[in-house]
PDB file as gemmi writes it, atoms N, CA and C in Angstrom:
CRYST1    1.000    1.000    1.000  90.00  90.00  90.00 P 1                      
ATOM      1  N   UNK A   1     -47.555  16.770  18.337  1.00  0.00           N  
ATOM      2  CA  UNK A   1     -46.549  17.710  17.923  1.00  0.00           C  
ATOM      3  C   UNK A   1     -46.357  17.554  16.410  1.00  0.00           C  
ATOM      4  N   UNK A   2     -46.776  18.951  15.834  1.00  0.00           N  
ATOM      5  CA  UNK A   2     -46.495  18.645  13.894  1.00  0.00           C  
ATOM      6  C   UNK A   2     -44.724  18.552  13.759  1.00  0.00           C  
ATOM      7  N   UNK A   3     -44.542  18.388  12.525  1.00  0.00           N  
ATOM      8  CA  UNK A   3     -43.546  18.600  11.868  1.00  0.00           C  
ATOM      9  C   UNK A   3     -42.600  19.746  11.971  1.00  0.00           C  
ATOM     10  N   UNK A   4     -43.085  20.873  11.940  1.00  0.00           N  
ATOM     11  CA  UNK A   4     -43.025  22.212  11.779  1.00  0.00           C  
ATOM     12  C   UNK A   4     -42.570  22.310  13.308  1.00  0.00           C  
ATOM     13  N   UNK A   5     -42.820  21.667  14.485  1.00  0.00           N  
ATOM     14  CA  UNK A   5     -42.744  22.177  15.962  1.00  0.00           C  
ATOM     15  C   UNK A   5     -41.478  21.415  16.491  1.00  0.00           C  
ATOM     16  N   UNK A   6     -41.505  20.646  15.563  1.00  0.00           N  
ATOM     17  CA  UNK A   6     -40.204  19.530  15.681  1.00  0.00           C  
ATOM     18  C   UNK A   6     -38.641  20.188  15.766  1.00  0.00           C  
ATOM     19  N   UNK A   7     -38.975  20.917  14.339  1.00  0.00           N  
ATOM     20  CA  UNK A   7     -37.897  21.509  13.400  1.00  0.00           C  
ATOM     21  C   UNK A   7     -37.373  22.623  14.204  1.00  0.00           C  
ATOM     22  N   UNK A   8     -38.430  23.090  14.979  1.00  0.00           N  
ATOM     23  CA  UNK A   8     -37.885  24.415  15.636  1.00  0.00           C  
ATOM     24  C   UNK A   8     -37.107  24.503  16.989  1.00  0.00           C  
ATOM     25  N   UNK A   9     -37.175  22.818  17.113  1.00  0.00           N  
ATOM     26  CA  UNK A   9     -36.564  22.662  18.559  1.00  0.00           C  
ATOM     27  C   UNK A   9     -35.122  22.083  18.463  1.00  0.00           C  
ATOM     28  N   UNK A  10     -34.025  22.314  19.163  1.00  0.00           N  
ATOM     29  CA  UNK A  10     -33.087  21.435  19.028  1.00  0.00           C  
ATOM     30  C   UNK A  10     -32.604  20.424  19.474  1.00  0.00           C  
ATOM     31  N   UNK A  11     -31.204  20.067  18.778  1.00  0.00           N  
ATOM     32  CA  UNK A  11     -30.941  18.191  18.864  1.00  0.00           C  
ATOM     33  C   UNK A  11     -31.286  17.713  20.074  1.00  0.00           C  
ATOM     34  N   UNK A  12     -30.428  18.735  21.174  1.00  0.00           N  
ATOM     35  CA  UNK A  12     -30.772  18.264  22.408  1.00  0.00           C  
ATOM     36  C   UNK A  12     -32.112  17.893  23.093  1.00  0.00           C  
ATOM     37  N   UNK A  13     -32.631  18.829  22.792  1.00  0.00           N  
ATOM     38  CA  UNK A  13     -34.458  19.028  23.162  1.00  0.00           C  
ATOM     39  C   UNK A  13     -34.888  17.764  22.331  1.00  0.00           C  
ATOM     40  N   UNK A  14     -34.331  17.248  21.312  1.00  0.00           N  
ATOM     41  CA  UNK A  14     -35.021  16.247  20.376  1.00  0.00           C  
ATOM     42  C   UNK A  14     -34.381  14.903  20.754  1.00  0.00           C  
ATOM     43  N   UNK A  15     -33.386  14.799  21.636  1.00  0.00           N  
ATOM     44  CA  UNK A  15     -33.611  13.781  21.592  1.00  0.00           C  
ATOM     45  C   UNK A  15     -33.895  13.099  23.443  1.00  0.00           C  
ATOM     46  N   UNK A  16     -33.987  14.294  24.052  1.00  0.00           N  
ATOM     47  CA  UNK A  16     -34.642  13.846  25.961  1.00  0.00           C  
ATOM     48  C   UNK A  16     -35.741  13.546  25.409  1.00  0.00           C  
ATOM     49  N   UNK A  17     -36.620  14.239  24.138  1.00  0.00           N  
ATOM     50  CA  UNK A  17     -37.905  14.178  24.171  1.00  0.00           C  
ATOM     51  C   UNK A  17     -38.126  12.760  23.344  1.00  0.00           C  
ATOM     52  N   UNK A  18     -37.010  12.266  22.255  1.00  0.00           N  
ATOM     53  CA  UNK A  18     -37.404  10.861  22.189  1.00  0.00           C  
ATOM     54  C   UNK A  18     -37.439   9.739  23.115  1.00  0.00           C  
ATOM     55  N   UNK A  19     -36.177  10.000  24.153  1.00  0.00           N  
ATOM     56  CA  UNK A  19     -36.276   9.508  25.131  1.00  0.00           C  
ATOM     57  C   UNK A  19     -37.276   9.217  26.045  1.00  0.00           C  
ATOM     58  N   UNK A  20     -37.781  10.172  26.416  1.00  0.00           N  
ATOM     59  CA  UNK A  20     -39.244  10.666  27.173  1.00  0.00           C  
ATOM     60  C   UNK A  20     -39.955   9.643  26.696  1.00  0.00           C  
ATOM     61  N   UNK A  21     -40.620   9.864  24.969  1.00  0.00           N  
ATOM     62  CA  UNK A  21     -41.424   8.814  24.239  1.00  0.00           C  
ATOM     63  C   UNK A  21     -41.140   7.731  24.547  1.00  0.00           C  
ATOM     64  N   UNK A  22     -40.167   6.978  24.230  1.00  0.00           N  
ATOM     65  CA  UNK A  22     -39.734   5.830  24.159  1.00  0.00           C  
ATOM     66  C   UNK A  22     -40.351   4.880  26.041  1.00  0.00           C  
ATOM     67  N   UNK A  23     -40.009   5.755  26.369  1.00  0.00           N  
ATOM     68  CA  UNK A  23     -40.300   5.512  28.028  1.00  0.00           C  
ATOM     69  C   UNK A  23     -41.729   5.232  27.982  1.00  0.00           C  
ATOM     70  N   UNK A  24     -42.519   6.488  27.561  1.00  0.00           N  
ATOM     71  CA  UNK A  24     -44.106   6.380  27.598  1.00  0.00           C  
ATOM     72  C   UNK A  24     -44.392   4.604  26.655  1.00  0.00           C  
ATOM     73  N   UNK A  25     -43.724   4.403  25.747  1.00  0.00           N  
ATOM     74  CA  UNK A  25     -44.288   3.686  24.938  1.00  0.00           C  
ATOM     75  C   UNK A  25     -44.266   2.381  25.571  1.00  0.00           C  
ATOM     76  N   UNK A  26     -43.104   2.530  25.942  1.00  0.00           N  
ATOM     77  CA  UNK A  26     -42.616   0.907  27.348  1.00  0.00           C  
ATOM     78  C   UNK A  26     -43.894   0.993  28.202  1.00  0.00           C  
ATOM     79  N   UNK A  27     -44.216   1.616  29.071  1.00  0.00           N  
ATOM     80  CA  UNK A  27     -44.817   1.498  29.955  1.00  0.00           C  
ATOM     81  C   UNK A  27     -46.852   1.446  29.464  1.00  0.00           C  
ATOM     82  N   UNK A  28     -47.001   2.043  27.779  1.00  0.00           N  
ATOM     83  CA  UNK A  28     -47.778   1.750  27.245  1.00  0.00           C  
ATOM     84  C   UNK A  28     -48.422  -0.062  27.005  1.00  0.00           C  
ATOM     85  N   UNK A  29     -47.119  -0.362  26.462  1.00  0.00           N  
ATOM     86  CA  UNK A  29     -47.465  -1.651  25.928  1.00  0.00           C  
ATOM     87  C   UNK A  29     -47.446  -2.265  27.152  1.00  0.00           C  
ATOM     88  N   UNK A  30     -46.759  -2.307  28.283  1.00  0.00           N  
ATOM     89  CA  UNK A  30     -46.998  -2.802  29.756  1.00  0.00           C  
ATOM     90  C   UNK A  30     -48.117  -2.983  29.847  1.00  0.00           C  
ATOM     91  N   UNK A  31     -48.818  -1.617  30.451  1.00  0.00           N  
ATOM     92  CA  UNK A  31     -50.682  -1.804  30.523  1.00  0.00           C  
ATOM     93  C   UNK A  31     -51.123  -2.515  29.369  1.00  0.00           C  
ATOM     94  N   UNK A  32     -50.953  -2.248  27.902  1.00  0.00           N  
ATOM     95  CA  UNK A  32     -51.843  -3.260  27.089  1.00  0.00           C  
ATOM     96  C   UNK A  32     -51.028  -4.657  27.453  1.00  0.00           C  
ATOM     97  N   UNK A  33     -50.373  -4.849  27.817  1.00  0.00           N  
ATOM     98  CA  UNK A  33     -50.012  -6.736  28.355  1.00  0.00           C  
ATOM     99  C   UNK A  33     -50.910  -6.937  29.627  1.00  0.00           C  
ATOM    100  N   UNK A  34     -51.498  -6.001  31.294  1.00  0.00           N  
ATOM    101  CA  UNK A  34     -52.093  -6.054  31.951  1.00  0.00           C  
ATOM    102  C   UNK A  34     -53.457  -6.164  31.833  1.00  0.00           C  
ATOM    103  N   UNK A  35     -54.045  -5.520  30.487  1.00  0.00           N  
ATOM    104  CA  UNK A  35     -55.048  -5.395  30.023  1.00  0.00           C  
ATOM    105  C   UNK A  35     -55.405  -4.151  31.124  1.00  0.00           C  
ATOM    106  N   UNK A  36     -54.977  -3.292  31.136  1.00  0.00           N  
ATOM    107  CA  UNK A  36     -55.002  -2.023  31.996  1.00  0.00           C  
ATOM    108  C   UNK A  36     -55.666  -0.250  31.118  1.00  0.00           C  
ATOM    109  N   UNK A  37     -54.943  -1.140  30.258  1.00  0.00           N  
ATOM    110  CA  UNK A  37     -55.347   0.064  28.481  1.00  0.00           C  
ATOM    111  C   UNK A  37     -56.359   0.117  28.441  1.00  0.00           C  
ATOM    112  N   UNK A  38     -56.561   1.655  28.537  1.00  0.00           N  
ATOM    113  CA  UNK A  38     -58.291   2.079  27.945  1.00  0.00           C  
ATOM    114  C   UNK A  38     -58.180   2.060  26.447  1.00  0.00           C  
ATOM    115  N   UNK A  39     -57.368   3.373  25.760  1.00  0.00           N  
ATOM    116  CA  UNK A  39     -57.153   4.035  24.955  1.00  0.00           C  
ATOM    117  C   UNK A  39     -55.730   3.520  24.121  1.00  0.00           C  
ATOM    118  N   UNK A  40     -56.487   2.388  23.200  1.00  0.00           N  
ATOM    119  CA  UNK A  40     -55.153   1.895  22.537  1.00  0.00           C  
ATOM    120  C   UNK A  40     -54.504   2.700  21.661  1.00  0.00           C  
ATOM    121  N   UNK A  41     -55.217   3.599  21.197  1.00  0.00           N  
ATOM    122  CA  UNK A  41     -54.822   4.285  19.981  1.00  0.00           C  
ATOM    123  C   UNK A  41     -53.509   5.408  20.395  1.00  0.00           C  
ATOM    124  N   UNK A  42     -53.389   5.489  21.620  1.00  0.00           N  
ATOM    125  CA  UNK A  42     -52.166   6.184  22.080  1.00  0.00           C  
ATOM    126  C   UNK A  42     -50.846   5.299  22.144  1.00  0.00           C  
ATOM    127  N   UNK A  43     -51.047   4.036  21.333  1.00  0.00           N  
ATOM    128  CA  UNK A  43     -49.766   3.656  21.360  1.00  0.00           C  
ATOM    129  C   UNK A  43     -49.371   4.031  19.586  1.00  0.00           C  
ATOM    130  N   UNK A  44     -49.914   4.270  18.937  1.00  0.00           N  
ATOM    131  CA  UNK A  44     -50.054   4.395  17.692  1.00  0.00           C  
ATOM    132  C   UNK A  44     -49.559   5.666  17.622  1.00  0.00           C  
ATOM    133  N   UNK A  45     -50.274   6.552  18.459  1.00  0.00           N  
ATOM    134  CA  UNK A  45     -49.813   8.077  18.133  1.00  0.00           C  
ATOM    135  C   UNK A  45     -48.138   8.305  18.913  1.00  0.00           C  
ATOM    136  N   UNK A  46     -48.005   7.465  19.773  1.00  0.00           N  
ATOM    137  CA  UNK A  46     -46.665   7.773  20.377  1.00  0.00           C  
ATOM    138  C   UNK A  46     -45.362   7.289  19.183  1.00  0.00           C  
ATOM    139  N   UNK A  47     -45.459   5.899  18.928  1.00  0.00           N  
ATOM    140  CA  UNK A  47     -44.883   5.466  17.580  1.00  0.00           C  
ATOM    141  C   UNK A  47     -44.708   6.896  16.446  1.00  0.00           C  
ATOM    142  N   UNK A  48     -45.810   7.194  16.452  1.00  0.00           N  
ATOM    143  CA  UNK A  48     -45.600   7.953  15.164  1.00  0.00           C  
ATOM    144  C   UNK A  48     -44.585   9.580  15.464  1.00  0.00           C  
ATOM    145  N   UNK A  49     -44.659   9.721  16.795  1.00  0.00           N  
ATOM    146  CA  UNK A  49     -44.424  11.035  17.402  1.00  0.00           C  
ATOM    147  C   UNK A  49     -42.708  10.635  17.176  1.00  0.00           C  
ATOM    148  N   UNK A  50     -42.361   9.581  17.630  1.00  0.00           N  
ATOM    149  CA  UNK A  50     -41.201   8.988  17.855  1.00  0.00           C  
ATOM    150  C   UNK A  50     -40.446   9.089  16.257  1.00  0.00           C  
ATOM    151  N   UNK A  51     -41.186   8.054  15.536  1.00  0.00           N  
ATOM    152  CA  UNK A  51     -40.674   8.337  14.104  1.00  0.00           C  
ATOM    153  C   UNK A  51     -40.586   9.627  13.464  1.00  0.00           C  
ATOM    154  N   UNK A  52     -41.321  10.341  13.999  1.00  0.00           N  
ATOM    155  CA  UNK A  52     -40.891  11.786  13.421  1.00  0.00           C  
ATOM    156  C   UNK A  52     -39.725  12.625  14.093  1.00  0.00           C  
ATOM    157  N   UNK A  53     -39.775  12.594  15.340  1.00  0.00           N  
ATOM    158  CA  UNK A  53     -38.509  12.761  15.603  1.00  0.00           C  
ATOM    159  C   UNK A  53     -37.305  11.800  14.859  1.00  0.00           C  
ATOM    160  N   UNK A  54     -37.322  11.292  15.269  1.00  0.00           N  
ATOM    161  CA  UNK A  54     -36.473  10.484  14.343  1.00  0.00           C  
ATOM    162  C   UNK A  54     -35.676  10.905  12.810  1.00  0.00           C  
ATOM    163  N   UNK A  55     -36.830  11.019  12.483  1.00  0.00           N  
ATOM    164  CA  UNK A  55     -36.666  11.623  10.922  1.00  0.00           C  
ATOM    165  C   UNK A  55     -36.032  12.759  10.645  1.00  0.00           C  
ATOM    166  N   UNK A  56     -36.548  13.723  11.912  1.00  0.00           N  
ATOM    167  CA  UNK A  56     -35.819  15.336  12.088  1.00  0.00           C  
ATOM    168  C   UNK A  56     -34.149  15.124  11.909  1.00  0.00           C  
ATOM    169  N   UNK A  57     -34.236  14.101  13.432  1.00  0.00           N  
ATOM    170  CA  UNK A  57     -32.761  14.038  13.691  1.00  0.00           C  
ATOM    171  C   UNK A  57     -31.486  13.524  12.419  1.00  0.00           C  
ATOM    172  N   UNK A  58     -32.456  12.636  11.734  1.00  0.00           N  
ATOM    173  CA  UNK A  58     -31.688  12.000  10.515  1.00  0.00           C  
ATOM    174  C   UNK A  58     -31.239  13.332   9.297  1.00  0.00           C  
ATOM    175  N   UNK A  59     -33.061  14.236   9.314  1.00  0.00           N  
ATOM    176  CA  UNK A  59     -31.758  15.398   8.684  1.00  0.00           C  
ATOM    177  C   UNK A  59     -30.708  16.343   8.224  1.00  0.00           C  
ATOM    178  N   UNK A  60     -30.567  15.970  10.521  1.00  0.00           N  
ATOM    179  CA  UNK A  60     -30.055  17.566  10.430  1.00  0.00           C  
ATOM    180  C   UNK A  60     -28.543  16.631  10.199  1.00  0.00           C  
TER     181      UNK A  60                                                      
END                                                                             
């Protein structure tokens, strides 16, 4: 999700959906502790999805 797709959604929508993330990311690093993780690089992209929300919310 860009920047631009962020902006167009609101607080509410922005922040179930950090929520949402935050959840995925728990249960991410879970499997990489099981050694269950294929695809590490999706913990990287979730982080970053997160911080951008984040950032939205800080300007409105």
């Amino acid at each position: 999700m860009r920047a631009k797709e962020v902006r167009e959604k609101s607080t509410e929508d922005l922040v179930v959906k950090c929520k949402e993330l935050k959840e995925e990311l728990f249960n991410l690093k879970f499997q990489l502790s099981l050694g269950q993780l294929t695809n590490t690089a999706k913990i990287r992209e979730v982080r970053r999805e997160i911080a951008r929300i984040n950032t939205i919310l800080c300007e409105r």
